[in-house]
N, C-alpha and C positions, 0 to 999 in steps of 0.2 A: 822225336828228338834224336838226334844223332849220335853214334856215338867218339865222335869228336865232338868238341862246344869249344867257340871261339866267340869269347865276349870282347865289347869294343865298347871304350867309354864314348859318349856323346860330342864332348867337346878335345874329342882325342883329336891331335893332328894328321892321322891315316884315315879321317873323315873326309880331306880331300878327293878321296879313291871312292868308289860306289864298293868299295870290300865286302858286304853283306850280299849283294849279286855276284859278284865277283868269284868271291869263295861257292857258294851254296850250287852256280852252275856248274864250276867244274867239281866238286864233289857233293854230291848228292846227298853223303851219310853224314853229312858235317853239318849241324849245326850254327848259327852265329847269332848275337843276342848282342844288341843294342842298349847298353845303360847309361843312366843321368849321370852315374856316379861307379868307377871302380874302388874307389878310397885308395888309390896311392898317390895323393898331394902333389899337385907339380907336377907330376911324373908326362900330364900327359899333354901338358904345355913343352915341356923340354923335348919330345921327340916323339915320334910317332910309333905306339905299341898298341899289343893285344896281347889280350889270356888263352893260350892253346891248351885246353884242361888244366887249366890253375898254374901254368908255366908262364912266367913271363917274355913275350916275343917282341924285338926293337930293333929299329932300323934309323939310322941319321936322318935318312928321306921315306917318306909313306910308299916308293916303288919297293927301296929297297926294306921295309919292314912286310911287305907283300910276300914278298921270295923269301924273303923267312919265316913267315906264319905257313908259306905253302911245303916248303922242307920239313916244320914240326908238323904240318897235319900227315903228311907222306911217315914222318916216322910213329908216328900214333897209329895210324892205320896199320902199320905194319903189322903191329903189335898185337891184331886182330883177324890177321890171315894166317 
């Protein structure tokens, strides 16, 4: 496991993207975890997000929640160097 984790609900709309390959090739130490269910209601019919360690990450469109999960993983990592 990594130590970033970036969970992605199932029926999220950034399910569009392959995110899961996406993330994990270009960083290696990052985690991403696939669930049936985040329990924030709606949330993830209304816009395309993810969990960057229990932070929540959104974008209007799944590119632009992309380049935002990639800036919170960049600053998680930091935090590590």
């Amino acid at each position: 496991m990594g130590i970033v984790v970036v969970e992605i609900c199932d029926s999220n709309l950034i399910h569009t993207l392959d995110v899961e390959s996406i993330i994990e090739s270009e960083y290696p130490e990052v985690a991403v975890l696939i669930s049936d269910c985040l329990n924030y209601c709606g949330l993830c019919r209304l816009k395309p997000y993810a969990l960057v360690n229990n932070r929540r990450i959104h974008g209007k469109t799944p590119e632009e929640a992309l380049d935002k999960i990639r800036t919170a993983i960049e600053e998680e990592l930091a935090i590590y160097q």
